[in-house]
PDB file of N, CA, C and O in Angstrom:
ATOM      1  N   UNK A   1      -0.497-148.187  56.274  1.00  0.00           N
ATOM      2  CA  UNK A   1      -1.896-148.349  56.590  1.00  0.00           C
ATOM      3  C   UNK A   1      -2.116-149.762  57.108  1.00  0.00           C
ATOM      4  O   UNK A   1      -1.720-150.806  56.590  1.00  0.00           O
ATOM      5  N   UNK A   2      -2.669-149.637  57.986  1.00  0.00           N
ATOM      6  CA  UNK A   2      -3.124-151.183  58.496  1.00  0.00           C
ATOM      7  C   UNK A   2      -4.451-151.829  57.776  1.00  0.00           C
ATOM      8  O   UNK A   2      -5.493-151.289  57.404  1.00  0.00           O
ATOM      9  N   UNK A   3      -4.025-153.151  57.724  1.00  0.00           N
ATOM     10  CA  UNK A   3      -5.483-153.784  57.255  1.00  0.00           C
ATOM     11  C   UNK A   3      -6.097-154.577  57.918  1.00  0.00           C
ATOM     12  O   UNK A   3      -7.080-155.132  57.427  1.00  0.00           O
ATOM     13  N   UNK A   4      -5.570-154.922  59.580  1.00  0.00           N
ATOM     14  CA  UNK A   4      -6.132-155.652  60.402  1.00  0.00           C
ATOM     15  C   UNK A   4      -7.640-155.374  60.996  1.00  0.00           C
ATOM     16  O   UNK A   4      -7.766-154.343  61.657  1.00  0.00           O
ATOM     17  N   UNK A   5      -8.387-155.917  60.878  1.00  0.00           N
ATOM     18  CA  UNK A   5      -9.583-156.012  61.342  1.00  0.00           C
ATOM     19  C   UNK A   5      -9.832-157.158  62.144  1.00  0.00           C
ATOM     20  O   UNK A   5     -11.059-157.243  62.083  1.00  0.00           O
ATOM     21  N   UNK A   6      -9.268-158.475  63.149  1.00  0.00           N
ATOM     22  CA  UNK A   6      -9.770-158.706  63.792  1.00  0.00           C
ATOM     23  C   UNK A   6     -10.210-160.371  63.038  1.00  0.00           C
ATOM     24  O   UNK A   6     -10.100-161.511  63.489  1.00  0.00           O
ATOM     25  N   UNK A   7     -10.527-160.050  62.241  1.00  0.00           N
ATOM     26  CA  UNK A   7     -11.234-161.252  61.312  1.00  0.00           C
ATOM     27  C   UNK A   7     -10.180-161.658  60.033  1.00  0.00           C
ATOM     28  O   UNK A   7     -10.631-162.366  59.133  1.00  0.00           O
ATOM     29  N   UNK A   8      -8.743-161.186  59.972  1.00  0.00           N
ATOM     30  CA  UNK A   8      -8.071-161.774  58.783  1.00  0.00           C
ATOM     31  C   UNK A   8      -8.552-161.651  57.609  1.00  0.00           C
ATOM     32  O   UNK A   8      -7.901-161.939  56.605  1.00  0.00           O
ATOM     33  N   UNK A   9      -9.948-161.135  57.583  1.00  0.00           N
ATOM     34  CA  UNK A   9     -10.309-161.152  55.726  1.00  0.00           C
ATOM     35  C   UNK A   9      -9.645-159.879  55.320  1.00  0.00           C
ATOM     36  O   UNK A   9     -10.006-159.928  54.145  1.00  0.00           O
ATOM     37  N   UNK A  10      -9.198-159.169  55.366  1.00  0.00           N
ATOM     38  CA  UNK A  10      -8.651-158.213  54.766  1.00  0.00           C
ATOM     39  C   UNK A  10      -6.973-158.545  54.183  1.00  0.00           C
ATOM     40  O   UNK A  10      -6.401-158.239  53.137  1.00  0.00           O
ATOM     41  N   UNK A  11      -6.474-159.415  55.571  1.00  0.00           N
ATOM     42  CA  UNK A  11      -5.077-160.149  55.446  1.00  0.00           C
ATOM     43  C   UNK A  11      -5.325-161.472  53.952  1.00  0.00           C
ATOM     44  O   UNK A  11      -4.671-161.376  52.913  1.00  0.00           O
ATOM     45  N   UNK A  12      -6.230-162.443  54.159  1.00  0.00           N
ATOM     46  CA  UNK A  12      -6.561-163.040  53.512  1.00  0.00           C
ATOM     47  C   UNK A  12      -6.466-163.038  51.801  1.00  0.00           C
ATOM     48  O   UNK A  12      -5.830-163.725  51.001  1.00  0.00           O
ATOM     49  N   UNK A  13      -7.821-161.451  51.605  1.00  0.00           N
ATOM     50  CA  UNK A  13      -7.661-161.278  50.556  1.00  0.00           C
ATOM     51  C   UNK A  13      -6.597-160.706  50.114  1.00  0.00           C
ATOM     52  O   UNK A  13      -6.566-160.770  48.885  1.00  0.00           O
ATOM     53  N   UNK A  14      -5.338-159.952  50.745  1.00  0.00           N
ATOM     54  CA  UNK A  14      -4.194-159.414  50.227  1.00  0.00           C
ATOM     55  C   UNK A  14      -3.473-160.907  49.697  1.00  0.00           C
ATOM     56  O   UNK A  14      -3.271-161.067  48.493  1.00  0.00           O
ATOM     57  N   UNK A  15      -3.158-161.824  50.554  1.00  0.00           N
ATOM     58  CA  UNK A  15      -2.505-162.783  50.063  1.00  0.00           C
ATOM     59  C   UNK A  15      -2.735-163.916  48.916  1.00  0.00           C
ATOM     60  O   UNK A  15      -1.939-164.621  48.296  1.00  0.00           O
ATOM     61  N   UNK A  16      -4.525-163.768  48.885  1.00  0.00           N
ATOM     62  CA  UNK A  16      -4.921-164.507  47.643  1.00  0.00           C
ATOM     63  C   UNK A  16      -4.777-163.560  46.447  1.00  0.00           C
ATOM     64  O   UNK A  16      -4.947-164.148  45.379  1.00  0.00           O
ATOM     65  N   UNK A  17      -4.513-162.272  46.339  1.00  0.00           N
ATOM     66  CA  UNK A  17      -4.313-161.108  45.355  1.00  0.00           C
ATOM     67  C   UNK A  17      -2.859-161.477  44.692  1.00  0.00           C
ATOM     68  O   UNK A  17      -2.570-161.499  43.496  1.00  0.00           O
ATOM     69  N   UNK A  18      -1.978-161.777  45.897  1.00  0.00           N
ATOM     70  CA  UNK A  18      -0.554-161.750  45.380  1.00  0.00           C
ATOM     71  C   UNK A  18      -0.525-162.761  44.480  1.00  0.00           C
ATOM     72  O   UNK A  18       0.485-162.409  43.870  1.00  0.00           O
ATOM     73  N   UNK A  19      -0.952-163.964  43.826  1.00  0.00           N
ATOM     74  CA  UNK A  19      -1.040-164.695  43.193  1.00  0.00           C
ATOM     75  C   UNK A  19      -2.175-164.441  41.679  1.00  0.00           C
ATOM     76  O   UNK A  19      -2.538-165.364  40.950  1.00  0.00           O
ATOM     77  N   UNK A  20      -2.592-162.858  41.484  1.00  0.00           N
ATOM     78  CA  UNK A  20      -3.445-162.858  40.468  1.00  0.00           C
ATOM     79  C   UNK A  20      -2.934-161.428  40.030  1.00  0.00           C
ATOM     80  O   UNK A  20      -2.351-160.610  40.741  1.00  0.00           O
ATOM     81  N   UNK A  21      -3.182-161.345  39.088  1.00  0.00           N
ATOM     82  CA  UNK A  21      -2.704-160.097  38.406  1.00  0.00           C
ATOM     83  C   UNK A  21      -3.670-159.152  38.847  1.00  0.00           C
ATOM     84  O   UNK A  21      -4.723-159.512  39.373  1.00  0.00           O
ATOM     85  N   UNK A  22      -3.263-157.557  38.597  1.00  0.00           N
ATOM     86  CA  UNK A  22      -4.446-156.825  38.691  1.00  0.00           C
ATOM     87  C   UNK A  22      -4.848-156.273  37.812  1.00  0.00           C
ATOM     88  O   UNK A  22      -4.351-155.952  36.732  1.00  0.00           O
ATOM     89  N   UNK A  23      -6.580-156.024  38.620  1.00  0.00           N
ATOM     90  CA  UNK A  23      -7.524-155.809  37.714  1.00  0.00           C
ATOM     91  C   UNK A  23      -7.878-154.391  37.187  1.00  0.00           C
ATOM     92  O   UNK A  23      -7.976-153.414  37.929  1.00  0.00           O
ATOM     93  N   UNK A  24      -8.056-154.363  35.886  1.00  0.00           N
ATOM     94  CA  UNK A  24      -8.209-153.081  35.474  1.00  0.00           C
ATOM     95  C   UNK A  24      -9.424-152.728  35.932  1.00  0.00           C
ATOM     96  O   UNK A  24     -10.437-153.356  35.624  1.00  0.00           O
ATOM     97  N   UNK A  25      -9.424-151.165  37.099  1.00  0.00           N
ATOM     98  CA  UNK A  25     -10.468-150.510  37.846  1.00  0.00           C
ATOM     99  C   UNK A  25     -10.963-148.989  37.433  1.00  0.00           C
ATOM    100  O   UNK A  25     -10.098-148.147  37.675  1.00  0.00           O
ATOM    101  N   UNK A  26     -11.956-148.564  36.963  1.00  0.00           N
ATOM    102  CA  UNK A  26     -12.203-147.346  36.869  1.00  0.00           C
ATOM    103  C   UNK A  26     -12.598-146.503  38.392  1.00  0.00           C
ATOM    104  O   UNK A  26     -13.613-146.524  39.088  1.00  0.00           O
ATOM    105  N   UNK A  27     -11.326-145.797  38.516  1.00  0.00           N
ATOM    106  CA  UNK A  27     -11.826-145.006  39.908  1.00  0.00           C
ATOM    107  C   UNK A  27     -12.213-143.557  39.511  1.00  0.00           C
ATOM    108  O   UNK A  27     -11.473-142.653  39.124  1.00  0.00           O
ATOM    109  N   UNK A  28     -13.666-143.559  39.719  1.00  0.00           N
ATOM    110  CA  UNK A  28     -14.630-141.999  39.469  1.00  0.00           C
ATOM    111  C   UNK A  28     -14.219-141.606  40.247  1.00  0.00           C
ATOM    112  O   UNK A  28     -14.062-142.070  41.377  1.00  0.00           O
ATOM    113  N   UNK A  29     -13.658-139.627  39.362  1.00  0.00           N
ATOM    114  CA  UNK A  29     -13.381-139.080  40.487  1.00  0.00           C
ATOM    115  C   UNK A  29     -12.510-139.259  41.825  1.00  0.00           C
ATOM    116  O   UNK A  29     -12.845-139.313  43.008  1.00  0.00           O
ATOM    117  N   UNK A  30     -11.149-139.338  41.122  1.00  0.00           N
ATOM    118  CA  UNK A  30     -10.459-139.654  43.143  1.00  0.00           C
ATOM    119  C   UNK A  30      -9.756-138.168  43.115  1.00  0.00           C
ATOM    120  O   UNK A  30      -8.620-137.952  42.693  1.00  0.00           O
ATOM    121  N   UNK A  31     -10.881-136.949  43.781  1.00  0.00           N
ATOM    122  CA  UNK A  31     -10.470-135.824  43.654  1.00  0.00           C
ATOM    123  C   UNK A  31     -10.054-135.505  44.659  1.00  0.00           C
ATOM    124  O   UNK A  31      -9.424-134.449  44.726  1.00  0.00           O
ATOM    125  N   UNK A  32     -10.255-136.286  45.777  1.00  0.00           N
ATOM    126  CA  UNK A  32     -10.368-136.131  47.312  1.00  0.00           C
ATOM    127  C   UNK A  32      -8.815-136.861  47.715  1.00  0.00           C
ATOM    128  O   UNK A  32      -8.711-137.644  46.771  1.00  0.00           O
ATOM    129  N   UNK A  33      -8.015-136.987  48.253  1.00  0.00           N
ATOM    130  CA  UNK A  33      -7.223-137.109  48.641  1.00  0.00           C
ATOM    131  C   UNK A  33      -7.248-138.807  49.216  1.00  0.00           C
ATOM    132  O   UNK A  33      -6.766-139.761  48.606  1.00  0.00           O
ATOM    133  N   UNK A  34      -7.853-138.844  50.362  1.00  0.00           N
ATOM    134  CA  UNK A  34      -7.999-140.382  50.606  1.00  0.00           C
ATOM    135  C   UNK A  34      -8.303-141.198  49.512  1.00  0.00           C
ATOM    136  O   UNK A  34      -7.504-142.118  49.341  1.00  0.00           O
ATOM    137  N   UNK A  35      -9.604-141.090  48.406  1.00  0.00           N
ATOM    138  CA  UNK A  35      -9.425-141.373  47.134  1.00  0.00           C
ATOM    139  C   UNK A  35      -8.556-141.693  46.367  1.00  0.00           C
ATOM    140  O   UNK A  35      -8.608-142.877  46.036  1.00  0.00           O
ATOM    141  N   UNK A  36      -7.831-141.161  45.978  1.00  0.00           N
ATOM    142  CA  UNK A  36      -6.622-141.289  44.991  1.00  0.00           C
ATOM    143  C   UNK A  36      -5.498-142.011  45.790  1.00  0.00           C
ATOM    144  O   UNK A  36      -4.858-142.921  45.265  1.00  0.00           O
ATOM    145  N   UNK A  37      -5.257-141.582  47.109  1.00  0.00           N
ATOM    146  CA  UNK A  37      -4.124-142.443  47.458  1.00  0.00           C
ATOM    147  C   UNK A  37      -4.827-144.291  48.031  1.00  0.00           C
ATOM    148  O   UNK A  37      -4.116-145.284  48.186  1.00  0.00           O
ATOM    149  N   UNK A  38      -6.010-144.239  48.185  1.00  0.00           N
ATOM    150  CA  UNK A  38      -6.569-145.635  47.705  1.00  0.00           C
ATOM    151  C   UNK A  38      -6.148-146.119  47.145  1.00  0.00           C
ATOM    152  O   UNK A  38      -5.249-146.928  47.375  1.00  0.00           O
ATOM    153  N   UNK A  39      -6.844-145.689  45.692  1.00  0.00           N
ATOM    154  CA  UNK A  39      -6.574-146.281  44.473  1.00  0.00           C
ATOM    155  C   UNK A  39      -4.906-146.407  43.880  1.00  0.00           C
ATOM    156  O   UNK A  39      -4.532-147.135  42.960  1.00  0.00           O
ATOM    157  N   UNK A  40      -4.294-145.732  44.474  1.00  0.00           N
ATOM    158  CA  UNK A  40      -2.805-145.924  44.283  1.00  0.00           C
ATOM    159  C   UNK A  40      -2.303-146.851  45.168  1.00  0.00           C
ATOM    160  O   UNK A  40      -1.604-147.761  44.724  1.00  0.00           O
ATOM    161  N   UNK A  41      -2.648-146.741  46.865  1.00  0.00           N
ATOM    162  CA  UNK A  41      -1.847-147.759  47.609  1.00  0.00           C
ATOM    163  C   UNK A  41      -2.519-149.590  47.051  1.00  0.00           C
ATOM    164  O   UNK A  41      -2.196-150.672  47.540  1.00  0.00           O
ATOM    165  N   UNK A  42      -3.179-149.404  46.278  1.00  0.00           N
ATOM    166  CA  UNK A  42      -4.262-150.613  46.037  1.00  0.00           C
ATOM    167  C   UNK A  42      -3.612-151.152  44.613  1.00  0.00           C
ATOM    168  O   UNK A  42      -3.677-152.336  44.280  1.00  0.00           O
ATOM    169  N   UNK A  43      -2.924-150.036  43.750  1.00  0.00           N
ATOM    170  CA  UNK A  43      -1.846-150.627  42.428  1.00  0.00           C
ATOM    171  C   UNK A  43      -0.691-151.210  43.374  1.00  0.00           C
ATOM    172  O   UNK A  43      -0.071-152.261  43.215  1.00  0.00           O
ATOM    173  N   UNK A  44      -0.599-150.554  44.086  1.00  0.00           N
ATOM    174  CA  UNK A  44       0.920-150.844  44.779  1.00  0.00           C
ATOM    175  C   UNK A  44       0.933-152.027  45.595  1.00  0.00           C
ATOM    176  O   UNK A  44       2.006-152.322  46.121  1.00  0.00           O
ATOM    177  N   UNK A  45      -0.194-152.846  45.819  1.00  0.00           N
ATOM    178  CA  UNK A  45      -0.216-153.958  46.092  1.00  0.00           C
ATOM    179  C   UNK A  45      -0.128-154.847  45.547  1.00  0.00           C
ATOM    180  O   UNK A  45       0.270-155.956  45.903  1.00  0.00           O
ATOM    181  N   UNK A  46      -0.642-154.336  44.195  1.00  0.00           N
ATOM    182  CA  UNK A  46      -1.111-155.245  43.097  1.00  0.00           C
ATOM    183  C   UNK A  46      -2.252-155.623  43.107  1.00  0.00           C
ATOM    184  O   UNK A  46      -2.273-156.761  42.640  1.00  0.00           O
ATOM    185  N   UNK A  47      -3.843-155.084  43.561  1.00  0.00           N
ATOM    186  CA  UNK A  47      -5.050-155.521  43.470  1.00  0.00           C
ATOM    187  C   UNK A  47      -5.485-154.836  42.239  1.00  0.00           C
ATOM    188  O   UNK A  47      -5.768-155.567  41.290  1.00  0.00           O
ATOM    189  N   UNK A  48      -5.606-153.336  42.062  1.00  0.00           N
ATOM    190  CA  UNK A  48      -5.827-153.107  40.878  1.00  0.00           C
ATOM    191  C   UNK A  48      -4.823-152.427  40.126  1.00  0.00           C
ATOM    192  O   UNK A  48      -3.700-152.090  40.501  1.00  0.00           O
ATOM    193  N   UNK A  49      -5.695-152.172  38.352  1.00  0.00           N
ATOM    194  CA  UNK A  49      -4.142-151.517  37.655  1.00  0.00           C
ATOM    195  C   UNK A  49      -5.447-150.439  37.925  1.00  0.00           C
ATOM    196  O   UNK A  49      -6.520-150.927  37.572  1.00  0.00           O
ATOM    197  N   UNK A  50      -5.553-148.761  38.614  1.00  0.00           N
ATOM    198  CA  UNK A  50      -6.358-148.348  38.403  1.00  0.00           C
ATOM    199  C   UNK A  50      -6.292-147.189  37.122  1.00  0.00           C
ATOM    200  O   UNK A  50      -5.251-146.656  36.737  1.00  0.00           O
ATOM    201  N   UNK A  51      -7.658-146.941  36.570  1.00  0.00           N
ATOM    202  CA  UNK A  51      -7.788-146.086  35.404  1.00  0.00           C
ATOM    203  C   UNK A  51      -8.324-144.634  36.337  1.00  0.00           C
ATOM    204  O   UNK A  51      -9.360-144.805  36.979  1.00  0.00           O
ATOM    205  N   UNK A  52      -7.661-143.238  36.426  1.00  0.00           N
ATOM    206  CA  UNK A  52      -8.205-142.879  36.825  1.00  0.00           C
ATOM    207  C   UNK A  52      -8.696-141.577  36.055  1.00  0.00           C
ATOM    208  O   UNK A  52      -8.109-140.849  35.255  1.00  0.00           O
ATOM    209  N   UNK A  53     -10.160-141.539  36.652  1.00  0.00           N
ATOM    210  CA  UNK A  53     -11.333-140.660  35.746  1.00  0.00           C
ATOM    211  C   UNK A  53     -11.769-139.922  36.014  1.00  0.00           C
ATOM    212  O   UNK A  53     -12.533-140.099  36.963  1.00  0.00           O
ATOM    213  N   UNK A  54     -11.683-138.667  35.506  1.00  0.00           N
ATOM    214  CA  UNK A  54     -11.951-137.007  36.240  1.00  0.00           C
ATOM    215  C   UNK A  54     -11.081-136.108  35.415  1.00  0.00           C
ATOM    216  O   UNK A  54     -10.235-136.584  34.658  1.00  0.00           O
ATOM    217  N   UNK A  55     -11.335-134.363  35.590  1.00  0.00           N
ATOM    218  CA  UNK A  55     -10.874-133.860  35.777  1.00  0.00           C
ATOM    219  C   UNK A  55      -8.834-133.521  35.910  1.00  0.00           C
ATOM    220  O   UNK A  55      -8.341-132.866  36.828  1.00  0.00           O
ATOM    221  N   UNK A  56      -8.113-134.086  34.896  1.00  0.00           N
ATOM    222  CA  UNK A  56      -7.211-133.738  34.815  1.00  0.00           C
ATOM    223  C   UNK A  56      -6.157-133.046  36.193  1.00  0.00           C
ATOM    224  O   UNK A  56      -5.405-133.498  37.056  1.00  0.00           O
ATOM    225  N   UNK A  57      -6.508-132.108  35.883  1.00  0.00           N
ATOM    226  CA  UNK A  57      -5.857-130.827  36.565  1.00  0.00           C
ATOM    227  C   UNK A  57      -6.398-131.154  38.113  1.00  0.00           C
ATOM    228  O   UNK A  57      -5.660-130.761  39.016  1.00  0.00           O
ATOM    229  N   UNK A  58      -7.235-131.623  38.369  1.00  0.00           N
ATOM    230  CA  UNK A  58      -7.891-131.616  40.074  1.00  0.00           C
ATOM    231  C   UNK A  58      -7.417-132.569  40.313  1.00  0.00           C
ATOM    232  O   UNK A  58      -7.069-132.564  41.494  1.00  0.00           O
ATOM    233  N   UNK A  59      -7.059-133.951  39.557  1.00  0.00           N
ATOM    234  CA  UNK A  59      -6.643-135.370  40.003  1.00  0.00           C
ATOM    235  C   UNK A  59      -4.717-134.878  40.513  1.00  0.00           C
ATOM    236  O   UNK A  59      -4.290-135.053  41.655  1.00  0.00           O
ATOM    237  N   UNK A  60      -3.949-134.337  39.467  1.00  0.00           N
ATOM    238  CA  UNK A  60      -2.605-133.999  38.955  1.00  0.00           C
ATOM    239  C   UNK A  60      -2.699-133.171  40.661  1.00  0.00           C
ATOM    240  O   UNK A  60      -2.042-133.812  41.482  1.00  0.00           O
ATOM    241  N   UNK A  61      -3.351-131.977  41.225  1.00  0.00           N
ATOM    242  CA  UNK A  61      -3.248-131.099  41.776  1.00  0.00           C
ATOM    243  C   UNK A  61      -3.244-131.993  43.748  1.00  0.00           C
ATOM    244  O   UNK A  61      -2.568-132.043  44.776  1.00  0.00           O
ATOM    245  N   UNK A  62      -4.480-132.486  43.158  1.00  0.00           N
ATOM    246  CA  UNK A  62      -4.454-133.247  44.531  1.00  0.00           C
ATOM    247  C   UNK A  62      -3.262-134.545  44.682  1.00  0.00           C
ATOM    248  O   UNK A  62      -2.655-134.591  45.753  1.00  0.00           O
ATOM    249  N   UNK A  63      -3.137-134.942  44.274  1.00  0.00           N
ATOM    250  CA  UNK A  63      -1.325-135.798  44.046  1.00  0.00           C
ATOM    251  C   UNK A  63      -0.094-134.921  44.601  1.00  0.00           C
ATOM    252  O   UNK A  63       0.645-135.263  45.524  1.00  0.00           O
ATOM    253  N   UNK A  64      -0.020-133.821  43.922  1.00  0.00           N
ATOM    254  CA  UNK A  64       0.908-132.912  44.223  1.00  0.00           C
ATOM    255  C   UNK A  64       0.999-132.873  45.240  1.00  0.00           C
ATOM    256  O   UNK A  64       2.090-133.151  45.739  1.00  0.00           O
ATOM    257  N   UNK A  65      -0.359-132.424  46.243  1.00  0.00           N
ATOM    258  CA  UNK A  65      -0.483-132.285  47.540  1.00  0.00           C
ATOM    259  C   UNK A  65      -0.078-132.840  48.563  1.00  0.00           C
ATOM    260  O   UNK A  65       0.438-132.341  49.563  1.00  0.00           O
ATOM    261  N   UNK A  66      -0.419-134.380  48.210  1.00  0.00           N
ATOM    262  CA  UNK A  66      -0.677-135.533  48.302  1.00  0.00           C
ATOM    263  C   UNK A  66       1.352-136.030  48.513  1.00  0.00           C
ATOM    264  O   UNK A  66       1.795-136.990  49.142  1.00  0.00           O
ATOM    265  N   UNK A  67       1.704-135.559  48.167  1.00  0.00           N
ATOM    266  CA  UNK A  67       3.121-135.830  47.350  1.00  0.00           C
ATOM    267  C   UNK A  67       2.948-137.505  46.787  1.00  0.00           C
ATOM    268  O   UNK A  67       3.775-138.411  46.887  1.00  0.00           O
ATOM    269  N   UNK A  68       1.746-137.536  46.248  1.00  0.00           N
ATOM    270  CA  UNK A  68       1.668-139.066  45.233  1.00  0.00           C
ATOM    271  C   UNK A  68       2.046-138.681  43.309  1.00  0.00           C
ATOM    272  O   UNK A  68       1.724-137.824  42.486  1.00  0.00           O
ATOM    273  N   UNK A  69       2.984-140.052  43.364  1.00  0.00           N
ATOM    274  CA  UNK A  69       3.854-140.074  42.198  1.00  0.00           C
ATOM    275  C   UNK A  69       2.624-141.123  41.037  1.00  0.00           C
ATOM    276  O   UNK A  69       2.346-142.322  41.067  1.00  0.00           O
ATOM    277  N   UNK A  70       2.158-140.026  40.144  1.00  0.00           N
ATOM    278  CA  UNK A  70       1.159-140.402  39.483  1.00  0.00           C
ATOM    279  C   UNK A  70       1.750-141.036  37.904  1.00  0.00           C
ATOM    280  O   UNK A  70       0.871-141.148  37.050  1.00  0.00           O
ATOM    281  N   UNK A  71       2.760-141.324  37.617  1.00  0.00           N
ATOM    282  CA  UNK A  71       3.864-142.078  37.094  1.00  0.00           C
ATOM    283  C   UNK A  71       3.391-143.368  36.563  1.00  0.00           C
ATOM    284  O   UNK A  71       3.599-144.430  37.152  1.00  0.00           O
ATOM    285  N   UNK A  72       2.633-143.254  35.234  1.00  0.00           N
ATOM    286  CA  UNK A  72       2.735-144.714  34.957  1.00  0.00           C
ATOM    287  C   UNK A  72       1.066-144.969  35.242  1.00  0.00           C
ATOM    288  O   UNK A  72       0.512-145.948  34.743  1.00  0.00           O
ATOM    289  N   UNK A  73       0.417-144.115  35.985  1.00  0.00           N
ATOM    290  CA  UNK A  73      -1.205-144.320  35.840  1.00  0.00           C
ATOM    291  C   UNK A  73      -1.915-143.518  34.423  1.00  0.00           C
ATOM    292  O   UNK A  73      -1.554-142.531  33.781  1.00  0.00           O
ATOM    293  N   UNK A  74      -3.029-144.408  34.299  1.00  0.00           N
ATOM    294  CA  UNK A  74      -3.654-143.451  33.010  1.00  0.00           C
ATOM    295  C   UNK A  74      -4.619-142.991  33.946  1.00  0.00           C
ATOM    296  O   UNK A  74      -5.082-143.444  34.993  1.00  0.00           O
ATOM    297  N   UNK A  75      -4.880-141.435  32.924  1.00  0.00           N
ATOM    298  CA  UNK A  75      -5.789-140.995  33.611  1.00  0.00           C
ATOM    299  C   UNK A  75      -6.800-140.426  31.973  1.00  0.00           C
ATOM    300  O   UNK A  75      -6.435-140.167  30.827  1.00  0.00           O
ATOM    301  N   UNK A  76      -8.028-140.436  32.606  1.00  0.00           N
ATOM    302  CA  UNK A  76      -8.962-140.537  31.614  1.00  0.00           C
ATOM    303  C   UNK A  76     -10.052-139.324  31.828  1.00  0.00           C
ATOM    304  O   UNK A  76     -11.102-139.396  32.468  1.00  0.00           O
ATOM    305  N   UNK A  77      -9.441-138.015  31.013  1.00  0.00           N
ATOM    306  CA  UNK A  77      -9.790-136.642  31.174  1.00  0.00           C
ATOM    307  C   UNK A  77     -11.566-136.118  31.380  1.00  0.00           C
ATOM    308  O   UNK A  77     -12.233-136.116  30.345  1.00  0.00           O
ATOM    309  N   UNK A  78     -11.959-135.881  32.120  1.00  0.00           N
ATOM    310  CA  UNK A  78     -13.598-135.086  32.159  1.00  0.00           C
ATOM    311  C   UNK A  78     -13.830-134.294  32.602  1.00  0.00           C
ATOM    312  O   UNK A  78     -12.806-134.098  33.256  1.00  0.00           O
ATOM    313  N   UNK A  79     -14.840-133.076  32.954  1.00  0.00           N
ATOM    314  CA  UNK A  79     -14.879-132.391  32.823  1.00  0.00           C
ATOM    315  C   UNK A  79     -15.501-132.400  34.001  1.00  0.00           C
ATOM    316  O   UNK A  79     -15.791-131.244  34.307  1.00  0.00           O
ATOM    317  N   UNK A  80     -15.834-133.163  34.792  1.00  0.00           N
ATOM    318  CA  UNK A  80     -16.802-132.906  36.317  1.00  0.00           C
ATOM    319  C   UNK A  80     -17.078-134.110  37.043  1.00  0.00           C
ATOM    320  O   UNK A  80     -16.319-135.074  36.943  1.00  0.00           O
ATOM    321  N   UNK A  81     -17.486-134.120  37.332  1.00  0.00           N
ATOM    322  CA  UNK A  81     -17.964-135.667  38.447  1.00  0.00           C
ATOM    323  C   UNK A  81     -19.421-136.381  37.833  1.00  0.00           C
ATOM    324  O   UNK A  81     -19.672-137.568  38.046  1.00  0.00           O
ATOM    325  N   UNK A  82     -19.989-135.823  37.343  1.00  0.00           N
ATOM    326  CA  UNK A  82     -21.199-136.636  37.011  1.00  0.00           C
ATOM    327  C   UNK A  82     -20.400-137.400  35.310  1.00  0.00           C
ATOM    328  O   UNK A  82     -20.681-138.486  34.803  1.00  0.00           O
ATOM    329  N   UNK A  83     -19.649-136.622  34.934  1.00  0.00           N
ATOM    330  CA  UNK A  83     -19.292-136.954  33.726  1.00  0.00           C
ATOM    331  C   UNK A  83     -18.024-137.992  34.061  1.00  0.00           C
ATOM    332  O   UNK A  83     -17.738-138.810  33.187  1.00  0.00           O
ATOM    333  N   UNK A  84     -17.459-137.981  34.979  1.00  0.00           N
ATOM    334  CA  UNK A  84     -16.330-138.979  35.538  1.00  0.00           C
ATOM    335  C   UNK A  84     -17.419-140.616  36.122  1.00  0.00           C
ATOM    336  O   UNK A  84     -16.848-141.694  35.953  1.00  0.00           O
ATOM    337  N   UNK A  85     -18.729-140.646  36.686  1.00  0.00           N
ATOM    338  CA  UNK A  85     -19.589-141.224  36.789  1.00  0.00           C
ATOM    339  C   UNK A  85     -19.987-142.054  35.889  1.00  0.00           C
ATOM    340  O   UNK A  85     -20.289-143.163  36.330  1.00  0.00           O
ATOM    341  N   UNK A  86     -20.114-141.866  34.528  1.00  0.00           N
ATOM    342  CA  UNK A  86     -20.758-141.451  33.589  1.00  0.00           C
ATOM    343  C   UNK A  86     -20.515-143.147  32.811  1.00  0.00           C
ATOM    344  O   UNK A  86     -20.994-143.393  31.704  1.00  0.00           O
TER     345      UNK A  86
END
């Protein structure tokens, strides 16, 4: 994925990240595909450690899909999206 925009802040903040640990993130709901592999390509940088919140089985299912290795993330079980919100 590219992060060039033209303006370096995207380059910027990756390189001031590499020098800080990451931050524990609650991602509501990453049921959607671009979602979840976000929040994963974004551990894999090291910006966040993410917590992710939803639905079990829809998070696990879309990964699969996804072929993302959900290994080592917590995930924090609910029952719907307003309750992953919540």
């Amino acid at each position: 994925m590219s992060y060039q925009t033209g303006t370096g802040k995207y380059e910027q903040m990756l390189v001031t990240c590499r020098n800080m640990k990451p931050i524990p993130t609650a991602v509501a709901h990453p049921c959607e595909e671009f979602a979840l592999s976000g929040a994963i390509e974004a551990a894999h940088l090291g910006i966040i450690a993410p917590i992710l919140v939803g639905p079990r089985n829809r998070i696990e299912a879309v990964a699969k899909s996804a072929g993302i290795d959900l290994s080592g993330f917590e995930i924090v079980e609910t029952p719907h999206s307003n309750a992953s919100a919540a």
